[in-house]
C-alpha positions, 0 to 999 in steps of 0.5 A: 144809254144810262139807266138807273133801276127803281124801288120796284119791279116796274121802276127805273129810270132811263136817258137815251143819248145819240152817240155822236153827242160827247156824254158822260154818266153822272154816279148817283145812288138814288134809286129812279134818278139818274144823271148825265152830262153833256159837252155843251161847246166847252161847257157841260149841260146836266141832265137829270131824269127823276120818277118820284113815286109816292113811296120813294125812300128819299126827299128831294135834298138828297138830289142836291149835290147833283144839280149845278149852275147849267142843269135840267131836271125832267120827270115824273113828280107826281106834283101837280105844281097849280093844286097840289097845295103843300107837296108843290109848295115843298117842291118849289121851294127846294127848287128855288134855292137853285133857281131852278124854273119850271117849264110846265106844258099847257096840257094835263099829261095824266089819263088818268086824271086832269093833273100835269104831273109831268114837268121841267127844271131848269136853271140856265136854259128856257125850255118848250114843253108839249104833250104827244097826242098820239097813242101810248101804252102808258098812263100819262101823255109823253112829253116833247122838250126842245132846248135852244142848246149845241152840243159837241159831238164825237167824231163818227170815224176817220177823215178820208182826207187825214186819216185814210191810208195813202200809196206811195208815189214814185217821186215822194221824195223828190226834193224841191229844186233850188232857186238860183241867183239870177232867178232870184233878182229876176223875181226881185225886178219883176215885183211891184215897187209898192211902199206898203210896209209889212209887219217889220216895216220893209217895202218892196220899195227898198228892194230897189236899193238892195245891191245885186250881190246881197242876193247871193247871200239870201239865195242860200237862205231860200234854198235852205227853206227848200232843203228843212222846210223851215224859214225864219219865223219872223216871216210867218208875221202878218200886218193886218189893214181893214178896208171898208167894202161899201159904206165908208163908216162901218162896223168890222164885220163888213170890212175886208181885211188886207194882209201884208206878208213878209216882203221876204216871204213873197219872194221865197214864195214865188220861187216856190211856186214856180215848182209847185205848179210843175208837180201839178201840171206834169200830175195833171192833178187840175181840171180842164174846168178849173180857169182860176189862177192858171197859165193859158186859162183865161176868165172870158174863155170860162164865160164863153163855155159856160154860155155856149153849154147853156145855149145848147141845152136850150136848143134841145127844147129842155129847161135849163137850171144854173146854181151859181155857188157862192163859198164864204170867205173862201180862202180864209177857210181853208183848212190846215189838216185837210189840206195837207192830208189831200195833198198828199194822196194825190201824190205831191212829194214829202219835201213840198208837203213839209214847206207848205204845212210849214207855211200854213202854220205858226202864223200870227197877226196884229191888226192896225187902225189909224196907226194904233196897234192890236195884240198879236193873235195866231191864225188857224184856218186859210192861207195867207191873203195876198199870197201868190201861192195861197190861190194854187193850193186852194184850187189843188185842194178843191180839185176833185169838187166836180167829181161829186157833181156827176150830174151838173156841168161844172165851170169853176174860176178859183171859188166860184162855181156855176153848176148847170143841170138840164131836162131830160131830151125828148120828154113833155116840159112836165116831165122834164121840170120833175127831172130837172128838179130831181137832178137839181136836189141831188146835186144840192145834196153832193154839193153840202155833202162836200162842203161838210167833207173839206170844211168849205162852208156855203154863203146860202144868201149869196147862192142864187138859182137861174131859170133859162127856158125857151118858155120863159117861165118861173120854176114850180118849185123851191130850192134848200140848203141845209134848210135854207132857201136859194133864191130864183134870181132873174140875173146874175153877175158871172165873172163881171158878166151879167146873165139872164134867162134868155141870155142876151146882152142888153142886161149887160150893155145897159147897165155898162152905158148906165156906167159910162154916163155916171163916170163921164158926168163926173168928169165933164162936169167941172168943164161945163159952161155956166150959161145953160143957153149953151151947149156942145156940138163937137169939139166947140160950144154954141152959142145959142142966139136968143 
């Protein structure tokens, strides 16, 4: 709150401002004008409120030193800007030399007369100004402004992730086992012998040609980064390729970028790996519902279960809703802080944490296009694509997501998560879809409520809802998403298999015919006689007689 008394018992001058909004006051000796300003996104946004009565002591340049390029000005002129002749003239013209436009509403805002006395300044903001027409205790009608403005807010306390006090474990400084030289060249072997160069130009190619003793030598290399949690920072050093998605001739943003790691780095995070999953699995800090990215979880096993829990919700006579979720750019989003802060109240020992946040950080990339080179620019935010460690850390990081779905049956495969929710057993199908969409926006509000905690923000375009009801019929109500709409979809592609309502399979056996055909015909067709009276039976062409 900033106030600025008046020259009189009932004047004065005051700006509510929300306390997460990040404000400071502006000193201002005026009386009935007082001046603030706002954190704008890394810019400030002034705002002055001002109450000129007929006796004020000031004129309006001594406001000047208080208005700046980014600045609104609200209040009570006492001017009618239309018919008040040579006031409003005087007024417009100190105001022009700021090139500062009035917003005016269309109503007149005095009850005592059919004046509008009641306005906007503003000089880099267009601003949308009505009247209340409820009751007030006031002389003039209140007035409503929105501004098209973002604004920075404070923090509204510590993070549970960062900031939260955290036990110490048993094991915290259990040290990561070193890596041995058979292991070593046993990774080395194992790895695909591709000639994409990395940023320093070395291919896992040249691998091949390293003699087995060399190994020895960056074996102690490794196990040094094991030991400080520090490696060489010319592995932190990323190539970046775009590919387009669909169309061959796009723009950048509908390209996927594809990152090239340190050839070394691979390896070192393979070794790495290894050890960090042996944490995890004797902590059982994963989810039986989690299949991503994990030894004996297949991705069929995870189909089959969710199909099966679908099925015998429907058996029970009780509509069924599936919500798949779509995160954007999932592992490009993960977040730094967050992570390691997670990571370690669920008990990983100091050394992993200290060589997983010095992975995470420091990193930096260039972009190449046909050869020619971008600027090196740094990376703050998700792991290193095409990382093989990258997968595990984002699925340990989101392992506790389904603990705020309490109300859904949650099948997640890496970032892909179907939460399926059910009706009420025993009730009338009225009854049951009321339940079923109670269920459906509490679980919605769990979901963005987690989204906004771990800094995983939701692609609502891609997020679909799937009805499935013995009584096939269409849901009586709309889903949001921060105020977005999610669309009811007849089906779906879950993990490369489509879904329906009904769940059946011709959906998925069509379109799979449907993509035969077009893969044969391209490959058939070069072999085609050319004489149409011809066709194939078998393995031979016949001739047809005319």
């Amino acid at each position: 709150m900033y106030l600025q008394k008046g020259e009189n018992s009932n004047g004065g001058v005051m700006i509510l401002i929300k306390n997460s909004i990040i404000s400071k006051e502006i000193k201002c000796s005026i009386p009935n004008v007082c001046v603030t300003e706002i954190d704008n996104e890394g810019s400030k946004t002034r705002i002055l409120g001002v109450y000129a009565t007929e006796s004020r002591t000031w004129n309006w340049n001594d406001i000047s030193p208080y208005i700046n390029e980014n600045c609104l000005m609200f209040g009570d002129f006492n001017i009618d800007i239309k018919n008040d002749g040579t006031k409003a003239e005087a007024l417009l013209t100190w105001v022009d030399t700021f090139l500062l436009a009035p917003f005016i509403p269309e109503e007149s805002t005095s009850l005592r007369s059919d004046r509008t006395i009641d306005f906007v300044f503003s000089n880099n903001h267009r601003v949308d100004i009505q009247t209340y027409k409820g009751n007030t205790t006031s002389d003039h009608k209140p007035t409503i402004s929105i501004l098209p403005l973002k604004v920075k807010e404070n923090s509204n306390g510590p993070h549970p992730y960062t900031d939260a006090p955290c036990s110490i474990e048993e094991n915290d400084n259990d040290t990561i086992p070193e890596v041995q030289t058979l292991e070593l060249i046993d990774i080395v072997r194992q790895r695909s012998k591709k000639r994409s160069c990395d940023a320093h130009g070395i291919s896992n190619f040249m691998f091949q040609f390293l003699p087995s003793s060399y190994w020895s030598l960056l074996k102690k290399l490794y196990n040094w980064s094991f030991s400080t949690a520090i490696t060489p920072s010319a592995w932190n050093d990323v190539r970046m390729l775009l590919l387009a998605k669909k169309d061959p001739i796009c723009t950048p943003s509908l390209t996927r970028p594809i990152s090239l790691l340190d050839v070394f780095l691979k390896i070192n995070e393979k070794a790495f790996l290894t050890r960090f999953q042996n944490i995890i699995n004797n902590k059982g800090l994963l989810p039986d519902t989690q299949s991503g990215f994990r030894e004996n979880f297949r991705l069929q096993t995870r189909v089959l279960l969710f199909l099966e829990q679908v099925m015998s919700m429907m058996a029970n006579s009780t509509p069924v809703a599936t919500i798949f979720v779509d995160f954007k750019t999932a592992f490009d989003q993960l977040w730094f802080d967050g992570c390691i802060g997670k990571l370690k109240r669920m008990g990983i020992p100091t050394p992993f944490l200290k060589w997983i946040e010095n992975w995470l950080l420091n990193r930096r990339a260039y972009v190449e296009i046909k050869g020619q080179k971008s600027r090196w620019f740094s990376i703050y935010r998700g792991g290193p694509q095409g990382s093989i460690l990258t997968p595990t850390v984002f699925i340990t990081y989101h392992s506790d997501m389904t603990n705020y779905l309490n109300m859904a049956s949650s099948f997640m495969f890496a970032d892909d998560l179907a939460a399926v929710v059910s009706g009420r057993i025993g009730e009338k199908y009225n009854i049951q879809c009321l339940d079923l969409e109670r269920k459906l926006k509490s679980v919605i509000d769990a979901l963005e409520f987690y989204s906004i905690l771990s800094v995983q923000p939701i692609n609502y375009e891609k997020t679909v809802g799937l009805w499935s009801a013995r009584a096939i019929g269409t849901p009586k109500f709309d889903l949001y998403m921060s105020e977005k709409n999610i669309q009811w979809t007849r089906e779906f592609k879950y993990l490369g298999y489509w879904i329906t309502p009904k769940l059946g399979w011709n959906t998925m056996i069509n379109k799979t015919k449907l993509k035969i055909r077009q893969r044969v015909a391209l490959i058939w067709y070069p072999w085609m006689p050319t004489n149409s009276n011809q066709y194939l039976s078998g393995q031979e062409w016949i001739v047809e007689k005319a």
